[in-house]
C-alpha positions as CSV (number, residue, x, y, z in Angstrom):
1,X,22.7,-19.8,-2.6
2,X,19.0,-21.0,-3.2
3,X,17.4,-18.8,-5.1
4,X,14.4,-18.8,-7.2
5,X,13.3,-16.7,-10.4
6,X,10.0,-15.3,-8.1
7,X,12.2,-14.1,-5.6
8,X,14.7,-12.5,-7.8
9,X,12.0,-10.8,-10.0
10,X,10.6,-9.7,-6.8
11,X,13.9,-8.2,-6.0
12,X,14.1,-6.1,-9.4
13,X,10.8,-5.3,-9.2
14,X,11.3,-3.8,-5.5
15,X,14.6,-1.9,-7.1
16,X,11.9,-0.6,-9.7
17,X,13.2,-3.3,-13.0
18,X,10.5,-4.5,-14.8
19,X,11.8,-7.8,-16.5
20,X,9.7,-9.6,-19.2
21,X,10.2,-12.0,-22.0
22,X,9.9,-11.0,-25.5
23,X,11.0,-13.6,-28.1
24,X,12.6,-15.6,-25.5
25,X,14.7,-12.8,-24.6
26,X,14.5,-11.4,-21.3
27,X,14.2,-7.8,-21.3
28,X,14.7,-5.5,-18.1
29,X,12.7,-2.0,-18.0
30,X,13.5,0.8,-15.5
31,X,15.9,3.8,-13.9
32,X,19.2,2.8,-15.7
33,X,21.0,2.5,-12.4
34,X,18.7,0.2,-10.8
35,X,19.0,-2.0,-13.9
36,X,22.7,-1.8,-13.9
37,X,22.5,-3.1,-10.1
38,X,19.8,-5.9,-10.4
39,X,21.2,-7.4,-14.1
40,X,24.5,-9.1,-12.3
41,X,21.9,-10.4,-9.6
42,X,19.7,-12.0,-12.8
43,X,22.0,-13.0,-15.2
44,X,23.6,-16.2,-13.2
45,X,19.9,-17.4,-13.3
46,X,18.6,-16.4,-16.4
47,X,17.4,-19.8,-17.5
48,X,15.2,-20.4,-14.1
49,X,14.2,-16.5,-14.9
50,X,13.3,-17.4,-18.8
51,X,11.3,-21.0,-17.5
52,X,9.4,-18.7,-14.8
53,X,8.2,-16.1,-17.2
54,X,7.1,-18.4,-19.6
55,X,4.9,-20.6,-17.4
56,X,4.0,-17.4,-16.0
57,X,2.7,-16.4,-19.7
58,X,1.5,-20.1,-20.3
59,X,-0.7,-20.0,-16.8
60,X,-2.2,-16.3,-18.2
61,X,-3.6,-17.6,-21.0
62,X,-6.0,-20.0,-19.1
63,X,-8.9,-18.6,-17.5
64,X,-8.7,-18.3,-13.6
65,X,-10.0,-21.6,-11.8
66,X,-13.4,-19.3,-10.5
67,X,-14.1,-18.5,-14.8
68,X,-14.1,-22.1,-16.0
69,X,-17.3,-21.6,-17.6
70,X,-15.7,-18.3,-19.2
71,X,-14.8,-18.3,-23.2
72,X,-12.3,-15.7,-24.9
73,X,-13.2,-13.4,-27.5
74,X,-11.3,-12.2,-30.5
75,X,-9.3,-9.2,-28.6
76,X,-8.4,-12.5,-25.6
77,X,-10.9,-10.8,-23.3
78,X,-13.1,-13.1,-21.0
79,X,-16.9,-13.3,-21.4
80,X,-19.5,-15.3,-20.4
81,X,-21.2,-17.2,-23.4
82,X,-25.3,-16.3,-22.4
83,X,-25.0,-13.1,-21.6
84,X,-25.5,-10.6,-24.5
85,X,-22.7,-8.7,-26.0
86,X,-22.3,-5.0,-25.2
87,X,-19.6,-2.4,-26.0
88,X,-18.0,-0.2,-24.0
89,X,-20.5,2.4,-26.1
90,X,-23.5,0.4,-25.0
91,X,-22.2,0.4,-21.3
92,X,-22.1,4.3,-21.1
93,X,-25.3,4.3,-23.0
94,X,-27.4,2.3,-21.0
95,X,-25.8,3.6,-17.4
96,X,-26.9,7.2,-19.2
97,X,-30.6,5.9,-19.1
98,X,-30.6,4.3,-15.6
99,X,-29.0,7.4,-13.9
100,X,-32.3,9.3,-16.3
101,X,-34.9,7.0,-15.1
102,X,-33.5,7.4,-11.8
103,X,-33.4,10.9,-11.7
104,X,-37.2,11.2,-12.8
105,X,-38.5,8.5,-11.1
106,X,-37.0,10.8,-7.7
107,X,-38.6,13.8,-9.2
108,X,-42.1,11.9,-9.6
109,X,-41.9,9.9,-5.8
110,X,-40.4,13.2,-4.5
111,X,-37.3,11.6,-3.1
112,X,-34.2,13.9,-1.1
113,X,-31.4,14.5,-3.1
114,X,-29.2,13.0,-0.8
115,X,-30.9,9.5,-1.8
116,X,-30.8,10.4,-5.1
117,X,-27.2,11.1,-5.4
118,X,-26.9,7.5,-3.3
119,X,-29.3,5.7,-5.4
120,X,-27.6,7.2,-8.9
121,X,-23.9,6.2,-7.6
122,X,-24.9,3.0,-6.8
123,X,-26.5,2.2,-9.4
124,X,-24.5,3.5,-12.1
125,X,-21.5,2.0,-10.2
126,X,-22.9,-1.8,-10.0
127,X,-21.2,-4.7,-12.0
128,X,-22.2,-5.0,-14.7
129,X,-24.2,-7.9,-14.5
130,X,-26.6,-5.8,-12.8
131,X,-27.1,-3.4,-15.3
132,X,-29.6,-4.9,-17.5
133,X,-31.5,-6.0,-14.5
134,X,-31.6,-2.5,-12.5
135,X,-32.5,-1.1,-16.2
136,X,-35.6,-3.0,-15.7
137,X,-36.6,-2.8,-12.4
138,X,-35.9,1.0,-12.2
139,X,-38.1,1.4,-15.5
140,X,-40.7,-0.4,-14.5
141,X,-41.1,1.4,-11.0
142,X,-41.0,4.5,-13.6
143,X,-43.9,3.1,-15.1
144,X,-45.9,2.7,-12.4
145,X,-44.9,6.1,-11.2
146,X,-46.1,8.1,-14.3
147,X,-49.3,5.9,-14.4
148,X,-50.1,7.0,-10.9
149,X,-49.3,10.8,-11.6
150,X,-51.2,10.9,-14.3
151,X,-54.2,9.4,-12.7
152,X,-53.7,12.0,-9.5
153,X,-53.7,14.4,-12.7
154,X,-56.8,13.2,-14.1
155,X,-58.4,13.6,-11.1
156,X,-57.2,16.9,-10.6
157,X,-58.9,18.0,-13.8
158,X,-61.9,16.3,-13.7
159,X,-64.8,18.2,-16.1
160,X,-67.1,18.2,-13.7
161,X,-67.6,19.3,-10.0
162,X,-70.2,19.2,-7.5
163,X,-71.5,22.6,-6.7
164,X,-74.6,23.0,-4.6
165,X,-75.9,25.8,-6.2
166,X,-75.8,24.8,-9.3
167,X,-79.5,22.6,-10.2
């Protein structure tokens, strides 16, 4: 029989066995029964099993080939070195202000709701690489928004008016 330890983990894990390595001992997770089936099936090939799982670990602790460029932090998570650090408190904090600029930047420009509801989701659902940069953009259109309301404003409330009867 030819077997190998991917095709037999993918036969526990199909009978619902979780196996790992802990210490260099294998351990099996699941329904008792279905463990009591698959372990006979594992144990003639628990040293292939034991070599799989630890070049399995070995390969997860190297970035994938596509995050080369990509160092590891303190808790082993991946980031990229130039862009800035933010929490998961930051995150929430700063997709808070984009979905409020949003929201009165389509109050100012008078915009359906159905595209703001779009616009919002979107936005607040981006990677987060584009966070930072729809931030911007989104305030600055803002910007521009309130300075033209407030000049329609001005306008609006001008001192004086022309009245033709008045000399």
């Amino acid at each position: 029989m030819n077997t190998n330890a991917r095709d037999l983990l993918g036969m526990a894990n199909a009978a619902g066995v979780s196996v790992s390595l802990e210490g260099g001992i294998v351990r099996l997770r699941g329904p008792a029964a279905a463990i009591a089936a698959t372990k006979p099936k594992l144990a003639p090939f628990k040293s292939e099993i034991v070599a799989y799982l630890r070049a399995a670990a070995k390969d997860a602790d190297k970035p994938p080939a596509d995050h080369a460029l990509m160092l590891r932090d303190e808790s082993n998570g991946l980031y990229l070195p130039w862009g800035p650090y933010m929490s998961a408190d930051d995150v929430r904090r700063l997709r808070a202000v984009l979905a409020d600029v949003i929201a009165e930047l389509s109050r100012l420009e008078g915009w359906a709701h159905v595209d703001l509801d779009d616009i919002t989701s979107r936005a607040t659902r981006a990677p987060l690489s584009a966070l930072l940069p729809d931030v911007r953009y989104f305030g600055e259109r803002l910007a521009a928004a309130r300075d033209e309301a407030a000049a329609r404003a001005a306008l609006a409330a001008r001192t004086w008016k022309y009245d033709p009867r008045v000399r």
